[in-house]
VMD Tcl script that draws the C-alpha trace (Angstrom):
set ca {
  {62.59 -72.02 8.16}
  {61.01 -74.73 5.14}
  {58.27 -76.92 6.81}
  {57.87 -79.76 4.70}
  {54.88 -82.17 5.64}
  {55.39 -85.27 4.70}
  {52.59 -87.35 6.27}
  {52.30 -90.91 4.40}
  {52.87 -89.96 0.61}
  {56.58 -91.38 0.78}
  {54.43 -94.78 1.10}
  {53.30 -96.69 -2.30}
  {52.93 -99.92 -1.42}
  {49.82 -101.41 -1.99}
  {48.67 -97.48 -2.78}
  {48.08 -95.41 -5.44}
  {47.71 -91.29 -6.16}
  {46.77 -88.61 -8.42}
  {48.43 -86.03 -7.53}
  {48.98 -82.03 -8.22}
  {51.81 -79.91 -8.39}
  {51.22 -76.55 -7.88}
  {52.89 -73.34 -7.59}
  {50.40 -70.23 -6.87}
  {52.93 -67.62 -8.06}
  {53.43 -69.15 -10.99}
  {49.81 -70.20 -11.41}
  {50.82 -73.53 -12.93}
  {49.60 -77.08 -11.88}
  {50.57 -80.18 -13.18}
  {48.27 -83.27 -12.87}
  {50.03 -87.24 -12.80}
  {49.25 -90.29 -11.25}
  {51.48 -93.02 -9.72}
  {51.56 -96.38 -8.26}
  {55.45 -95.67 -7.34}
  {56.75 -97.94 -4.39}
  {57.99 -94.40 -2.85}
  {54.62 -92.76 -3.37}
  {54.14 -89.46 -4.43}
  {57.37 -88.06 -2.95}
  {59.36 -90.80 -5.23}
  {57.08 -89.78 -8.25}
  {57.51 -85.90 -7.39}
  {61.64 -86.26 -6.63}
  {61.82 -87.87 -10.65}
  {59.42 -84.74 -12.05}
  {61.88 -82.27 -10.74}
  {64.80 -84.10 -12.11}
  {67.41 -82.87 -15.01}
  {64.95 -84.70 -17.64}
  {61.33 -84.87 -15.55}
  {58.34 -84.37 -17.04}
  {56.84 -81.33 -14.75}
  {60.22 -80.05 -15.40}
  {60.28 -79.91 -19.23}
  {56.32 -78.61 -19.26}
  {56.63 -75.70 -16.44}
  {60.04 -74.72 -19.02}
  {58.30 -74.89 -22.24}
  {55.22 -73.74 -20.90}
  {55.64 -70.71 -18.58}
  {59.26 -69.97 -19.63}
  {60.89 -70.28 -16.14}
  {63.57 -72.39 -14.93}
  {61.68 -74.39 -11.81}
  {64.71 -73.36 -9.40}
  {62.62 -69.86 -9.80}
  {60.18 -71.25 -8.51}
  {59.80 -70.63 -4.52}
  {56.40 -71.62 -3.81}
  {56.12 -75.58 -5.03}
  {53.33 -77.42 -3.49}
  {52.80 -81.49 -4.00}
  {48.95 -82.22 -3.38}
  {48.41 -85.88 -3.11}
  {44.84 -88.25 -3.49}
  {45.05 -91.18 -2.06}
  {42.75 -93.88 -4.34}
  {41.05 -96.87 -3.79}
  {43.18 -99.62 -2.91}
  {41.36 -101.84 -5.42}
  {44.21 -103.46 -7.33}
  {42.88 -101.71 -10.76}
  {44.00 -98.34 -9.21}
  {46.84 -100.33 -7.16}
  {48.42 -102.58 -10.05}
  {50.60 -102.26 -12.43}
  {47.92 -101.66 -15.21}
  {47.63 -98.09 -15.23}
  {44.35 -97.34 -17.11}
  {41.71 -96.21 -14.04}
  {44.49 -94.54 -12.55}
  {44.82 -92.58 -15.70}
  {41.75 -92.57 -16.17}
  {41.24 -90.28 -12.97}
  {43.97 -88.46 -13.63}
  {42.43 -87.27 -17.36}
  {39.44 -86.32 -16.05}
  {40.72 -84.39 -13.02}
  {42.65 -82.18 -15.64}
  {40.27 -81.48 -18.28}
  {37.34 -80.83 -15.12}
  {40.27 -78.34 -14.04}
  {41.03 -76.85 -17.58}
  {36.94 -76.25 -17.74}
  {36.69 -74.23 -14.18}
  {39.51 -72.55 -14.92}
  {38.29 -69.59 -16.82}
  {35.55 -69.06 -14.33}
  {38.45 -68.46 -11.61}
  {39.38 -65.60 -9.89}
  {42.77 -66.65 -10.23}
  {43.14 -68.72 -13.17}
  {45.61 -71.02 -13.92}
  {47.81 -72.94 -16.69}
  {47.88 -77.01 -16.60}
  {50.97 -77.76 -17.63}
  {50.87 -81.60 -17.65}
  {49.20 -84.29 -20.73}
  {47.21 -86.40 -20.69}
  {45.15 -89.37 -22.73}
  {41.57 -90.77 -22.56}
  {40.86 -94.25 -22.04}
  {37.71 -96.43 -21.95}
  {37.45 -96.48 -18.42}
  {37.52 -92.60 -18.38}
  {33.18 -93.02 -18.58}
  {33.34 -95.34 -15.51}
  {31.03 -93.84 -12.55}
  {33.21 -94.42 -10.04}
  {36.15 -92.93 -11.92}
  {34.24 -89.99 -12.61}
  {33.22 -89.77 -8.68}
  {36.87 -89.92 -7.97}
  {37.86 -86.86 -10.40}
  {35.08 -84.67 -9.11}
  {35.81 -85.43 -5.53}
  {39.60 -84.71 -6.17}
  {38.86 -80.96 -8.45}
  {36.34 -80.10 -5.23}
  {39.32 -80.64 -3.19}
  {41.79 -78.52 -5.09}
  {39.48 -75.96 -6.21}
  {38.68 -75.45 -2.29}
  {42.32 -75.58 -1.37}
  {43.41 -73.05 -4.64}
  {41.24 -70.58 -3.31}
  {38.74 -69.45 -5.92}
}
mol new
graphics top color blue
foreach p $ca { graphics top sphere $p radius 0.5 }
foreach p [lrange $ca 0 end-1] q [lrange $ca 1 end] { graphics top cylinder $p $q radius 0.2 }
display resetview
């Protein structure tokens, strides 16, 4: 038997996530961000597709189809619902999302298990907001707690 928790994360209205895609065999994560109507689950059904993103990376990167893969895990972060994480201007949510992976690329060598990030990302100007930055720290505690150090 597959248990698949769903919770909320098929719901983005009005919402928005960073999420992580993860697969501990593999020791692979990919970091995104979405605003998708469909939430996370929307987001994470187009990654996985014949041309997604976390598709092409985990190929390129690790050298594995992702139908190898038997241990995918979707990790979503609910943000704010102020509309500059909500709307349909991307930049804090980005913004996060940056700064969650390169915190995560820096830990990772100090990890008992360490791991490849197989997403990209950009900086922008809001990347130096506080709050942002509270957000990505808060969000890398909460993986680094669930990965298992």
């Amino acid at each position: 038997m597959i248990v698949t928790e769903v919770s909320s994360i098929f719901n983005g209205r009005d919402r928005a996530y960073i999420y992580i895609i993860l697969s501990k065999a593999y020791r692979a994560i990919y970091v995104g961000e979405t605003n998708d109507r469909r939430g996370t689950i929307g987001r994470f059904r187009a990654h996985i597709g014949s041309s997604g993103t976390f598709r092409k990376r985990f190929e390129e990167r690790i050298g594995e189809d992702i139908e190898q893969i038997d241990d995918l895990i979707l990790l979503s972060y609910l943000l704010p619902t102020d509309q500059l994480f909500t709307g349909v201007a991307s930049t804090h949510r980005q913004s996060v999302e940056y700064l969650v992976q390169v915190k995560l690329i820096e830990m990772r060598a100090g990890l008992i298990k360490p791991f490849k990030v197989v997403s990209e990302v950009r900086t922008f100007s809001t990347t130096s907001e506080k709050r942002v930055e509270k957000l990505a720290e808060a969000i890398v505690l909460d993986f680094i707690s669930y990965y298992k150090i």
